[in-house]
C-alpha positions as CSV (number, residue, x, y, z in Angstrom):
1,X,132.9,94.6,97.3
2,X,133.6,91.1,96.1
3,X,137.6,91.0,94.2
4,X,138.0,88.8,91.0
5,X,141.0,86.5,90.4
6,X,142.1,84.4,87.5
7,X,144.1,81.1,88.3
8,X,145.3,81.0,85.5
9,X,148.9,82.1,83.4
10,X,146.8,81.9,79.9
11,X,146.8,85.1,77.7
12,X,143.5,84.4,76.3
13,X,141.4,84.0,79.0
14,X,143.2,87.0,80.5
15,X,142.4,88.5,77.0
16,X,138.7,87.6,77.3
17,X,138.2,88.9,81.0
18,X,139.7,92.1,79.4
19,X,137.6,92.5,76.5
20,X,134.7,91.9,79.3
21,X,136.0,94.8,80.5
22,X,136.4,92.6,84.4
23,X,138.9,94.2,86.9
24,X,141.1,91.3,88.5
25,X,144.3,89.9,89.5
26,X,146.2,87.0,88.7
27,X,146.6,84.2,91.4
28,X,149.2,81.1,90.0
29,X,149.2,78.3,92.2
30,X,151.0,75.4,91.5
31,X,147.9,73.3,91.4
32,X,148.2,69.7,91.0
33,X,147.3,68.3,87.3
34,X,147.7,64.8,87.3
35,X,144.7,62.7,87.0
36,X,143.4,59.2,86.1
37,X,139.8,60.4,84.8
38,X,139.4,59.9,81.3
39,X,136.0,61.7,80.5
40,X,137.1,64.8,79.1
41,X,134.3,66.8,80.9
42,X,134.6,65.7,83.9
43,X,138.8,66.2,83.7
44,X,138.7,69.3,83.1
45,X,136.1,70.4,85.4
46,X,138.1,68.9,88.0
47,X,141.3,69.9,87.1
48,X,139.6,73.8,86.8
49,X,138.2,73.6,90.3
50,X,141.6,72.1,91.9
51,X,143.5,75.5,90.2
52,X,140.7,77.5,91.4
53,X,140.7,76.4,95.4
54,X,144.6,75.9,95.1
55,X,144.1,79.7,94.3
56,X,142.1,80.5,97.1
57,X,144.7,79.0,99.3
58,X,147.2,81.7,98.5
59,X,145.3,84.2,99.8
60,X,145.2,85.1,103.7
61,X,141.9,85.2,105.5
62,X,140.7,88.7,105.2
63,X,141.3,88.6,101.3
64,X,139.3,85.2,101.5
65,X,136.1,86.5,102.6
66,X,135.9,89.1,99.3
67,X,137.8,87.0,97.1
68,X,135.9,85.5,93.9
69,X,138.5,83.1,91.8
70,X,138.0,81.8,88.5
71,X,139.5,78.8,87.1
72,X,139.9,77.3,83.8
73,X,141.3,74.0,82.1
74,X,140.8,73.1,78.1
75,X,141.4,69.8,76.2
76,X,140.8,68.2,73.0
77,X,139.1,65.0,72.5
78,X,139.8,63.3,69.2
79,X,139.0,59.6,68.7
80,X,138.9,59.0,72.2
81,X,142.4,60.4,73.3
82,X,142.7,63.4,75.5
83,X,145.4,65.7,73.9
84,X,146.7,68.7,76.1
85,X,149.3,71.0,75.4
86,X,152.1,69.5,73.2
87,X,155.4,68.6,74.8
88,X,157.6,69.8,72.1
89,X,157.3,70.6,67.9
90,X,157.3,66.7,67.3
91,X,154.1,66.4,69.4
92,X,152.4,69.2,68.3
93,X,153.2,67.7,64.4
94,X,151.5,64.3,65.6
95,X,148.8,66.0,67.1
96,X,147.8,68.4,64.0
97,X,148.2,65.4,61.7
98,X,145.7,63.6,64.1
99,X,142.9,66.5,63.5
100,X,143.1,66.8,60.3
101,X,140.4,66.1,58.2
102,X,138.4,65.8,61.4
103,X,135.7,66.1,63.4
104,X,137.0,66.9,67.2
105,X,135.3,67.9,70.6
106,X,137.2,71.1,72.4
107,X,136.5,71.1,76.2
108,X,136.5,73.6,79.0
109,X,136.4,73.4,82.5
110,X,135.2,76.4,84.6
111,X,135.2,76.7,88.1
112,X,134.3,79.7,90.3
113,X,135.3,79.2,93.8
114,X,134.4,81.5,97.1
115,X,135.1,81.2,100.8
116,X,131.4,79.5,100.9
117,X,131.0,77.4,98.0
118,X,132.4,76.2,94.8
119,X,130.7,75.6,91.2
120,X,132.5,73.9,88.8
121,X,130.9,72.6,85.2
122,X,132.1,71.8,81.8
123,X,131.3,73.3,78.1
124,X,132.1,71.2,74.9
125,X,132.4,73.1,71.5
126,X,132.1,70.5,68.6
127,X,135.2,71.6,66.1
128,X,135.5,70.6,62.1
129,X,138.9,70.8,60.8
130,X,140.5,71.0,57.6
131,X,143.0,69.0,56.0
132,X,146.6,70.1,56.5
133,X,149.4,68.9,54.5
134,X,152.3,67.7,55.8
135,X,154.0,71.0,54.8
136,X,151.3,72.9,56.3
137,X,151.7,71.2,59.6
138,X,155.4,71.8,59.9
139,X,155.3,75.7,58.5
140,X,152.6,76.1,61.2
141,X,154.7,74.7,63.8
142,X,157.5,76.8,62.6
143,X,155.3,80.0,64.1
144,X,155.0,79.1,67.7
145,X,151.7,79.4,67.8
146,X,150.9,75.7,68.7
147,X,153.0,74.9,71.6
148,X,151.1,76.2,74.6
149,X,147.7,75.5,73.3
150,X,145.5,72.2,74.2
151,X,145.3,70.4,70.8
152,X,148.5,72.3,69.4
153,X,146.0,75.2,67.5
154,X,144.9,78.0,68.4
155,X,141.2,78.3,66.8
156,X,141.8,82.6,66.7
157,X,145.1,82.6,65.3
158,X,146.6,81.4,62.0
159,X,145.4,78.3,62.8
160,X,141.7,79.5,61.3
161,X,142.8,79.3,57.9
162,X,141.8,75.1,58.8
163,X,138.9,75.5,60.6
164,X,135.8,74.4,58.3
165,X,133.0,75.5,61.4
166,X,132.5,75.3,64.8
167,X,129.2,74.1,67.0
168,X,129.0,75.8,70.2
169,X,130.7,78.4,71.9
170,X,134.0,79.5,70.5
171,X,135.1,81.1,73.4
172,X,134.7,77.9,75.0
173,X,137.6,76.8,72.1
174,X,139.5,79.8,73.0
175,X,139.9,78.6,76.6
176,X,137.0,80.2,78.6
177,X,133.5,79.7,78.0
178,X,132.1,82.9,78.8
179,X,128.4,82.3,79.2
180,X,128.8,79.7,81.6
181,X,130.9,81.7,83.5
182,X,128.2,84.0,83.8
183,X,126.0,81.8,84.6
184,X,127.9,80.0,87.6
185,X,128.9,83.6,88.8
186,X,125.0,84.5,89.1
187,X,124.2,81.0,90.6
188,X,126.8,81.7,93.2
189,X,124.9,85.5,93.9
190,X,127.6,87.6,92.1
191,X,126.1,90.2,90.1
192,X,128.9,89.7,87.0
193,X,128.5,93.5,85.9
194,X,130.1,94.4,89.5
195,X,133.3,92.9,88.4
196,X,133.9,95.5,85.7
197,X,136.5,98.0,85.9
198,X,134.9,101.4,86.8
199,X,134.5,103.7,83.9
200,X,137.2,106.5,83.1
201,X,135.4,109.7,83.7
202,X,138.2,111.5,83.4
């Protein structure tokens, strides 16, 4: 019976692969993230398969040989700069006065990772947003919600009330593109419907 593990510390993918109904675990390896690459797919498709083998590395060798770990990295790409997570409220300001009125890319790495092999690809989600007024931007800030998200917004929170459309997967914005997890799961023979919790039957 293959075991599923999420490298990563993020509450919505661990959100997703709940409402997915996926039994796993949580493996948090201090992956190295530091890299020169400046094409945003390929970053974070790199920087998701590094979490996701740094992962595997935690585990001893019998867990390895059942062990199926899913990693995950998201950035947005606005007029050619990469923005991550926002250092602290000033950041975040400068980075939602930079999408406003905008037409961004969202981008999410996803990596599966096994004793035998590793997959790792990239999704981009095409993202329209609003215009926020200075005021705006600073009462938003004031909630918290920005300051651990890639882009400072989070596209299912308040920050929706800016958010004119999306093209592509918005799970993809959220942090973990499902379907191409799916996907990279079945390419690597793991039938994705094994990973669910078994049903109460009590």
């Amino acid at each position: 019976m293959k075991k599923l593990y999420l490298a990563s510390a993020s509450p919505r993918r661990r959100e997703l692969l709940d409402m997915l109904g996926f039994s796993y675990e949580l493996l948090l390896p201090n992956a190295n993230e530091e890299s020169d690459e400046r094409d945003p797919a390929r970053l974070v498709a790199l920087l998701a398969k590094r979490k996701a083998e740094a992962a595997l590395e935690l585990l001893d060798r019998d867990a390895r040989e059942n062990a199926v770990i899913i990693g995950a990295d998201t950035v947005v790409h606005s007029a050619g700069k990469i923005l991550g997570k926002p250092k602290n409220k000033a950041d975040a300001k400068a980075m939602l006065a930079s999408l406003s009125d905008t037409t961004h890319e969202v981008y999410s790495g996803i990596a599966v990772v096994t004793e035998e092999k590793t997959v790792a690809e990239s999704e981009c989600t095409t993202v329209h947003f609003g215009h926020m007024s200075e005021a705006e931007i600073d009462a938003y800030v004031a909630t918290g919600e920005p300051m651990d998200k890639a882009g400072a917004y989070a596209i299912q929170g308040i920050c929706s009330l800016w958010i004119d459309g999306i093209e592509g997967c918005n799970y993809n914005v959220i942090g973990l593109p499902i379907r191409r997890m799916y996907k990279l799961l079945c390419e690597l023979g793991i039938e994705p419907m094994s990973l669910r919790r078994a049903a109460d039957n009590g």
